[in-house]
N, C-alpha and C positions, 0 to 999 in steps of 0.2 A: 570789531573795530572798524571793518570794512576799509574806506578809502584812506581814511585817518591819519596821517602821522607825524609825531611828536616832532618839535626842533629843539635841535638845545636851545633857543630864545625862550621857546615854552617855559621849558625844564626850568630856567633860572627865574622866570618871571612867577611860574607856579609857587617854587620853594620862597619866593620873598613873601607871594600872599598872604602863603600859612606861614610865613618863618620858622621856617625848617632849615638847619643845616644840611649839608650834601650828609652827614652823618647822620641825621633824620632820616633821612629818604632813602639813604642806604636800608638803614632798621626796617623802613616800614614797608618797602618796595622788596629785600634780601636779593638785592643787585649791590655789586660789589661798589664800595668807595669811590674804587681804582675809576670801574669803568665809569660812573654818574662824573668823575672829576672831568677824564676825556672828555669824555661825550659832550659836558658842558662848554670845552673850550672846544671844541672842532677837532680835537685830534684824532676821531676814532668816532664810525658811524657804528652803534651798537644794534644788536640783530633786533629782528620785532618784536622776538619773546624778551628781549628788556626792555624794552620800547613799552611794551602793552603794563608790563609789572608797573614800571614807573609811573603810566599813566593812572593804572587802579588804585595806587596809591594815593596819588596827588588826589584822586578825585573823591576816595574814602573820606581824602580829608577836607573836603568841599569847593575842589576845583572843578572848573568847569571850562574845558579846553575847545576851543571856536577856532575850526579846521579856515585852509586858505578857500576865499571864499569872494576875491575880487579887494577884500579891503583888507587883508594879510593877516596871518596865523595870529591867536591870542590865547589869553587867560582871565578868567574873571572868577571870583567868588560867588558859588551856586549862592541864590535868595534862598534866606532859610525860612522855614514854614512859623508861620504865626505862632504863638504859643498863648495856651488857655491862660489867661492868668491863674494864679497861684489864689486861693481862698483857702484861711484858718479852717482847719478841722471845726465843724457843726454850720459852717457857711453856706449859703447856694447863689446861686449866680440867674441872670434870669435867660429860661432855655428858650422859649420861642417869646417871640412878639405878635399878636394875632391881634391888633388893634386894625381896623379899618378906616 
């Protein structure tokens, strides 16, 4: 993770992306309720081994967290990679272009 580290800003702006309840994130993360709730409002800096869980989590599910960097900590949805289109079974698609 190196320099990294989460803020609850993160945390709550991650779980809106994906819309994920704190009850998501609990599942998906297996950090407790209790602590993702603290943590979120400031009552409780949780260690970095929940810090990191939370983060693999959020990012499994294609967060993409943008460390303090002069223009302040964020979140944004990883781009997700193209996809071939879909062709009916006995279809083909055209694979190169070799026209000059």
């Amino acid at each position: 993770m190196g320099q990294f580290m989460l803020t609850s800003a993160q945390c709550r702006a991650a779980r809106a992306l994906v819309d994920w309840s704190r009850e998501k994130l609990s599942e998906q993360s297996k950090v407790s309720h209790r602590s993702i709730v603290d943590f979120e409002r400031g009552a409780r800096e949780p260690r970095l081994l929940t810090k990191e869980a939370l983060v693999r989590a959020l990012d499994a599910a294609g967060v993409e967290f943008i460390p303090e960097n002069g223009g302040g900590a964020g979140v944004r949805l990883r781009k997700s990679r193209p996809t071939a289109p879909h062709l009916p079974d006995g279809e083909a698609g055209i694979i190169e272009n070799n026209e000059m």
